[in-house]
N, C-alpha and C positions, 0 to 999 in steps of 0.2 A: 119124656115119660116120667110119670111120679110113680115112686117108690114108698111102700111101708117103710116108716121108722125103723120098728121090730124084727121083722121078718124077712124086707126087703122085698116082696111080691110087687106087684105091679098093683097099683090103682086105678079102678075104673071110677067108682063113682063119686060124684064131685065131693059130694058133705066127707068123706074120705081123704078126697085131695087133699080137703082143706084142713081137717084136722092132723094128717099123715098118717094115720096108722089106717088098716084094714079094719074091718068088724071085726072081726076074733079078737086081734090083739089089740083094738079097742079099751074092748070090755076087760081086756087081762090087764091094760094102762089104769083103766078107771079103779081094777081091785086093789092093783099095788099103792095107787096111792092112799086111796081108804085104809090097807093097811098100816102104811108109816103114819097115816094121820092118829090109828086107832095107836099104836105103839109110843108115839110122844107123849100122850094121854097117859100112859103105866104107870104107876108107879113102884119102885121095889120094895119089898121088907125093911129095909135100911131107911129108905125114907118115910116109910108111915109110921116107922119104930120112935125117928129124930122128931118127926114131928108130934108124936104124941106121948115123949119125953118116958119113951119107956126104956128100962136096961135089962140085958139079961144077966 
């Protein structure tokens, strides 16, 4: 019996099997990673301050 990653539910359908998660927590896998992807991308105050040689 295959098992969600996430959730733990049971899995029926194959493209599921194979990825492990269910469709719900699919699409909530797929947003978390968008997020840390869009979050690496940031940058702070501190560093657009250093790089553009400004002081307060």
């Amino acid at each position: 019996m295959h098992m969600c990653v996430t959730c733990g539910r049971r899995l029926k359908d194959s493209k599921s099997i194979d990825r492990g998660y269910g469709p719900v927590c699919y699409k909530k896998h797929l947003k978390a990673l968008s997020d840390k992807e869009f979050e690496k991308k940031q940058l702070t105050i501190d560093e657009v301050m250093e790089k553009w040689h400004v002081r307060l």
